[in-house]
N, CA, C and O of each residue as an XYZ file, in Angstrom:
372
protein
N     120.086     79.584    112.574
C     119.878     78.387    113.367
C     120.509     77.174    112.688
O     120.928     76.216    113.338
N     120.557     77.244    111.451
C     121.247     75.821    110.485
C     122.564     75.965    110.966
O     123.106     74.860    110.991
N     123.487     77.093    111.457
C     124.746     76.922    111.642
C     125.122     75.936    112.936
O     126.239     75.588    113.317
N     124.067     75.670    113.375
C     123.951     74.923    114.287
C     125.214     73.840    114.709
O     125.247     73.402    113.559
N     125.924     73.310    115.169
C     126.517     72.251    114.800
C     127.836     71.957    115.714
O     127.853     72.370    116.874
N     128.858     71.290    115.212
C     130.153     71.296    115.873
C     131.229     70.734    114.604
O     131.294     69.803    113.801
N     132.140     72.162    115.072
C     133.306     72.524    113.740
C     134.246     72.194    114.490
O     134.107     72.198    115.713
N     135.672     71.759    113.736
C     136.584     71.146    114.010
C     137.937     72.023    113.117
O     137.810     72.419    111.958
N     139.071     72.180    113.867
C     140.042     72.312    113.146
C     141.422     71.430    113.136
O     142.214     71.528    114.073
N     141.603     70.780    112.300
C     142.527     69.970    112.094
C     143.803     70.396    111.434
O     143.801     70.890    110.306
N     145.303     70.134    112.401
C     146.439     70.449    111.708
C     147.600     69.309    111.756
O     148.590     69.564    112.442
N     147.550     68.355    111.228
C     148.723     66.923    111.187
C     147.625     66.085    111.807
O     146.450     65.909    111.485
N     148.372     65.622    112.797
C     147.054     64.639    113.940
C     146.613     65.067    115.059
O     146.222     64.329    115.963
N     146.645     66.714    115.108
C     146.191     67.416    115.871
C     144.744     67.779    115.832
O     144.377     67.563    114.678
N     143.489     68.346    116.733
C     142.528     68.454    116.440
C     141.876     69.691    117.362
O     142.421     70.205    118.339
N     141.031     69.913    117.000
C     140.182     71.124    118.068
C     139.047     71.354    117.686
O     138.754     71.915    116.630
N     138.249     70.916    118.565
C     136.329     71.709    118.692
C     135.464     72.101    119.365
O     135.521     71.948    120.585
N     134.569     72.627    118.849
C     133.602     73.644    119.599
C     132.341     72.999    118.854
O     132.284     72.317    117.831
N     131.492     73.392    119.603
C     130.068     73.339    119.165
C     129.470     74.732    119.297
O     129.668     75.492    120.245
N     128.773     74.954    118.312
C     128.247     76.234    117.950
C     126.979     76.471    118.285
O     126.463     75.357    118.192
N     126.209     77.173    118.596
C     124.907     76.522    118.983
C     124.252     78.505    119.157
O     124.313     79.278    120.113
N     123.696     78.672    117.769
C     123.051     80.169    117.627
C     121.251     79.984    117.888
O     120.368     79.298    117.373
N     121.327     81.075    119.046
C     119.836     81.198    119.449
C     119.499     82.540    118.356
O     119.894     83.624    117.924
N     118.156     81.216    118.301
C     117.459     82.466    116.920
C     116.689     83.460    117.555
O     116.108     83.086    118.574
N     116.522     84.763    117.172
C     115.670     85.633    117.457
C     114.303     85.608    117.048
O     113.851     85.384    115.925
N     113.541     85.941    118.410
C     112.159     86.013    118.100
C     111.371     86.834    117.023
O     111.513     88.033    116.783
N     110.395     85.832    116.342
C     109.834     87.128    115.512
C     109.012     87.730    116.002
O     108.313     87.289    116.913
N     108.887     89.144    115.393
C     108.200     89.997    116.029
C     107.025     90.552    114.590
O     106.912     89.916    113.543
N     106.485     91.484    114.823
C     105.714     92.903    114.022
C     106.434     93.919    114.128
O     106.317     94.630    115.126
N     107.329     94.218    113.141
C     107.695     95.629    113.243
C     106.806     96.452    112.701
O     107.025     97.662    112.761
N     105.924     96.079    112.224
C     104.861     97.073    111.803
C     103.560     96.618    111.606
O     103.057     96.400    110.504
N     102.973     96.465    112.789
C     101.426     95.896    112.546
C     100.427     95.774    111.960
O     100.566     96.725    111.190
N      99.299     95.253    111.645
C      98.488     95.933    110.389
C      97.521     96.966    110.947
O      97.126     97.112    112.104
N      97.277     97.550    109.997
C      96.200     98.929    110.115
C      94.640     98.798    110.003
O      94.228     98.026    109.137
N      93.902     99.335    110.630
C      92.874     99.358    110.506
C      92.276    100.474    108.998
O      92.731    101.593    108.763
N      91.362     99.876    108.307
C      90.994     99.843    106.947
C      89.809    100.236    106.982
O      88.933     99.816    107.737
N      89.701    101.167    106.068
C      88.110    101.534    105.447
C      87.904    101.724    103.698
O      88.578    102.385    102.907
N      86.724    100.881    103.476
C      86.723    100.645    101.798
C      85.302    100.560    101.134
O      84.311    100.010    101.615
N      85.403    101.219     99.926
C      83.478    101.102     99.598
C      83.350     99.542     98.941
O      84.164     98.917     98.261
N      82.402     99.281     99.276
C      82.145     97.985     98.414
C      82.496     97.861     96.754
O      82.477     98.843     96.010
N      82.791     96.607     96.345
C      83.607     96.201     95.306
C      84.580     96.928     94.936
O      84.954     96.940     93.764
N      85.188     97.710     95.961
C      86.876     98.013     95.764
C      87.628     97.513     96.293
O      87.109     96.971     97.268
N      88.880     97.298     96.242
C      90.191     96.142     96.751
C      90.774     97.036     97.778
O      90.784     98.258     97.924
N      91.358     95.822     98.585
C      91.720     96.532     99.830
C      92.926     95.976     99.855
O      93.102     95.294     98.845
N      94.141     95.979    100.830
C      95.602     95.600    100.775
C      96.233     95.579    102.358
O      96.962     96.529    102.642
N      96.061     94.841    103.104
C      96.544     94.932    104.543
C      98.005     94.743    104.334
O      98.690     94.062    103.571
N      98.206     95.498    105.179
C      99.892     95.178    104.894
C     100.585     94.759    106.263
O      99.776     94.923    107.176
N     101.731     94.305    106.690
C     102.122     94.327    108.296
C     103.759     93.806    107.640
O     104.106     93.265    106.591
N     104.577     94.352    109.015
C     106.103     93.819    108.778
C     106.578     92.991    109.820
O     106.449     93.011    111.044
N     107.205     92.201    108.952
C     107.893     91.243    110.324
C     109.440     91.367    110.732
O     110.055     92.191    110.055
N     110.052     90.809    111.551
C     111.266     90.933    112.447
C     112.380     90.218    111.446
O     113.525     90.656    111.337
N     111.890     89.063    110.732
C     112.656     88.332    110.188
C     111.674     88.069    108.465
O     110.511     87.808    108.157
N     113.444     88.422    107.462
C     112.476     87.968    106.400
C     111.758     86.011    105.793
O     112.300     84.924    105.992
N     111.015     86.183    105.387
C     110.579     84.745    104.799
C     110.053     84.162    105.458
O     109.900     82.972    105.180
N     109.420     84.791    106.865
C     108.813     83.863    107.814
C     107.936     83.711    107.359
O     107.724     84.533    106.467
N     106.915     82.740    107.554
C     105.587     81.937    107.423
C     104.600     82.521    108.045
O     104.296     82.462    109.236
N     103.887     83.354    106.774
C     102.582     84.258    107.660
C     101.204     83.051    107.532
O     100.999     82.171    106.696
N     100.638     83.360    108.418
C      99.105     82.630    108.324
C      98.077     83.824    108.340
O      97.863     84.583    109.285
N      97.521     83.829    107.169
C      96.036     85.018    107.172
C      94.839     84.359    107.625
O      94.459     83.288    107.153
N      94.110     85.127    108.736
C      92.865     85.213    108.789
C      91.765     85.807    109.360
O      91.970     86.495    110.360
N      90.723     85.702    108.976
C      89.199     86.494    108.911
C      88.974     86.129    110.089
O      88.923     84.933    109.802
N      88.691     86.147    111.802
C      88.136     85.704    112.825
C      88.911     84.762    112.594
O      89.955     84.897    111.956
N      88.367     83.336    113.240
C      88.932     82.581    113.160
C      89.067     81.204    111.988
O      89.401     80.032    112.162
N      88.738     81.791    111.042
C      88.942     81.034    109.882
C      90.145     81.297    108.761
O      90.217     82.170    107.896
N      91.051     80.234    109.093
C      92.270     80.451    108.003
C      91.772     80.800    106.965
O      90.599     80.459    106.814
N      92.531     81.722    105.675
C      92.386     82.572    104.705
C      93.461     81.458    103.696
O      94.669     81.286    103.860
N      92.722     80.925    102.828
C      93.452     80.585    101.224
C      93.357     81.312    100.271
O      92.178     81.663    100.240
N      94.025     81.867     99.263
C      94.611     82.020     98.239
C      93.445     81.749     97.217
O      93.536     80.655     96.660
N      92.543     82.398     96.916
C      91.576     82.486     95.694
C      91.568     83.600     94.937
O      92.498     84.406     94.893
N      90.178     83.711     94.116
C      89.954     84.995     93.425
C      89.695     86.037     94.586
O      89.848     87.218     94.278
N      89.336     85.755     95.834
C      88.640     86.488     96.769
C      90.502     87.240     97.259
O      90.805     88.410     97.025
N      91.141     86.560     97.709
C      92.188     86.594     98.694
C      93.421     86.537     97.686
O      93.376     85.685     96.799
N      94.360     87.268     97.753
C      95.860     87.010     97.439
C      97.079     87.287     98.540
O      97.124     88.506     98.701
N      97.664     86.903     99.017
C      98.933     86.482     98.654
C     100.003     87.326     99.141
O     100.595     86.449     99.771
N     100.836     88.571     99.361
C     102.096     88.631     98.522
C     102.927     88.708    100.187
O     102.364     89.065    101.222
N     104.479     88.238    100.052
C     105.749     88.242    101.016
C     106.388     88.551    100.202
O     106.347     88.079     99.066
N     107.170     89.466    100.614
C     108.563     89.691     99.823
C     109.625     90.463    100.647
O     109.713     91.685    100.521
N     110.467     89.744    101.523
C     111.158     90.057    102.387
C     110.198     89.992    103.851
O     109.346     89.134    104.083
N     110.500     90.890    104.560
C     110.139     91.403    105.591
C     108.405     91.784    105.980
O     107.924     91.851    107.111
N     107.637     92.013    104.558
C     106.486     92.415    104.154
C     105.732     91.571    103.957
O     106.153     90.700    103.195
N     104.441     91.401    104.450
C     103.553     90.495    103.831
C     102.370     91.353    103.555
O     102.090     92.441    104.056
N     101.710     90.637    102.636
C     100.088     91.379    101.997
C      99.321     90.563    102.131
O      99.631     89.373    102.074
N      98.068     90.998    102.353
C      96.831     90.421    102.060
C      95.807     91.471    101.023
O      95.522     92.613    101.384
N      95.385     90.956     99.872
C      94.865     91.921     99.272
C      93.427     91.550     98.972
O      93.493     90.820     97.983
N      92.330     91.671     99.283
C      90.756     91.411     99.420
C      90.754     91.698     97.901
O      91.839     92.199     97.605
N      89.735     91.537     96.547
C      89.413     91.997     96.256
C      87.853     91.501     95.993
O      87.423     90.352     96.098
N      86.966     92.969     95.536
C      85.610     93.057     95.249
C      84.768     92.758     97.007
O      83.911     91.965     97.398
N      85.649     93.969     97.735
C      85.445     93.840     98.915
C      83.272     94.300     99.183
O      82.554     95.145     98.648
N      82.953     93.055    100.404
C      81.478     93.300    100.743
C      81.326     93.680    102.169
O      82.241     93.474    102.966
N      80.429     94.117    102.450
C      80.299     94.262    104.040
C      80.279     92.781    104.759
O      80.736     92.703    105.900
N      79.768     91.627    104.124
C      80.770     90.651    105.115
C      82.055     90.512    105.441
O      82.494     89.878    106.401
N      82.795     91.244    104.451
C      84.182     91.121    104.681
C      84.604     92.042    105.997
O      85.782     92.172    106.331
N      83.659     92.575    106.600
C      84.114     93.863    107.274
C      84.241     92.785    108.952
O      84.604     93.316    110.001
């Protein structure tokens, strides 16, 4: 989408342009997350894939956004994102 724009080619005092204009593709789930089963105070790891890498995941429990504590981590790396519970309780369920 940054290529966005309008390029020019210039030869003496001659000139020529276009405007470029790239439609981005939708993101998708190429691989959804899974449904999970875990005994209490063991760690759990949701995993899901997306369409495009580095997109901006948002985690959460119902409807309460998920931050980044001792409870909750974290990981993207490409295409992949994680959520990893640990010292999982039956509220977490």
């Amino acid at each position: 989408k940054s290529d966005s724009d309008t390029y020019s080619c210039d030869i003496g005092d001659a000139q020529t342009r276009a405007k470029l204009v790239v439609q981005e593709m939708p993101l998708l789930f190429k691989q959804e997350l899974q449904n999970e089963e875990a005994k209490e105070g063991k760690q759990v790891k949701l995993t899901c894939e997306l369409s495009k890498p580095g997109a901006p995941v948002k985690w959460m429990k119902g409807d309460t956004v998920l931050h980044a504590s001792e409870k909750y981590e974290f990981k993207q790396q490409g295409t992949v994102a994680e959520l990893i519970i640990r010292d999982v309780k039956s509220v977490d369920a």
